[in-house]
N, C-alpha and C positions, 0 to 999 in steps of 0.2 A: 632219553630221547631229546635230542636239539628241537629249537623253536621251528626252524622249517617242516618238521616229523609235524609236532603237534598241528600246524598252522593248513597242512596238506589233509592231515588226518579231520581236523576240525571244518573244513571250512572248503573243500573240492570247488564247488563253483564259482566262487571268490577265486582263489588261487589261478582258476583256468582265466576266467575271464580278466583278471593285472595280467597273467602273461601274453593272452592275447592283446592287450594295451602295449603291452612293452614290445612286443613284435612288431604292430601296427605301428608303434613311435622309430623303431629303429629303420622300419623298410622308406616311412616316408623321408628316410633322410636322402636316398638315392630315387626315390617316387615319390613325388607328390601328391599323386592322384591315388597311393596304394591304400586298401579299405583292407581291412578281414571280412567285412561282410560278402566281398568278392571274391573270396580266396579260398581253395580246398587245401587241408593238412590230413597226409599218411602217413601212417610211420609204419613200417615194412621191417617184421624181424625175421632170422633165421639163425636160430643158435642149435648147438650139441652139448649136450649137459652129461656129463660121467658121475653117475654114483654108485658107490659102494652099497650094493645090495644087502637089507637085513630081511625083510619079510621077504624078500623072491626069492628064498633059496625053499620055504615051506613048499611042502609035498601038492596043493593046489595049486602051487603058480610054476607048476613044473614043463607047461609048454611055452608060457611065456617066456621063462627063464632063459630056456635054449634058445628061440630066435636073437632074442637080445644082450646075451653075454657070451657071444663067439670067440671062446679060448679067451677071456679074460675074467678076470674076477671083477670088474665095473660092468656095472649100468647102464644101457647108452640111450638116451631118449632126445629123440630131434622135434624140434618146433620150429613150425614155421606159420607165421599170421600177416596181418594186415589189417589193419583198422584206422579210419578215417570221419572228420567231417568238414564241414563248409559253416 
C-alpha cells in the first residue's frame, strides 16, 4: 500500500479537511470572497457492475439468479447514490 493508502486509511478527517483547504485555496484564485464554509459538495454516482457469479448459481439464490442474469452468464448489479455535505 502507497503513503496516500496509509495516510486516507489513517487519518480521514485530516485528509478531508487539507482537501477542503486545497479547494478553498484554489477556488479563491477566481473568488475572493469564496469560503467552504459556504459551500455544499455532492457527488452523485451511477454505475453497472458485471460479475461473474460464484454463489448465485446455489440452489437458494435460484430467483434472484434469473431476474439478474438474463441469458448471460454475468451479474449485473446497478447503483445509484448521492451523498453530500456543507
Amino acid at each position: 500500500m502507497d503513503v496516500l493508502g496509509v495516510t486516507l486509511l489513517g487519518n480521514q478527517e485530516g485528509v478531508l479537511l487539507r482537501i477542503s483547504d486545497v479547494i478553498e485555496a484554489n477556488m479563491k484564485t477566481q473568488n475572493e470572497e469564496f469560503t467552504m464554509k459556504e459551500s455544499y459538495t455532492y457527488v452523485k454516482i451511477d454505475a453497472t457492475l458485471e460479475v461473474k457469479p460464484i454463489l448465485m448459481t446455489l440452489p437458494f439464490m435460484a430467483e434472484e439468479t434469473e431476474s439478474n442474469l438474463p441469458g448471460s452468464n454475468w451479474y449485473t448489479i446497478k447503483y445509484n447514490g448521492m451523498q453530500g455535505y456543507n
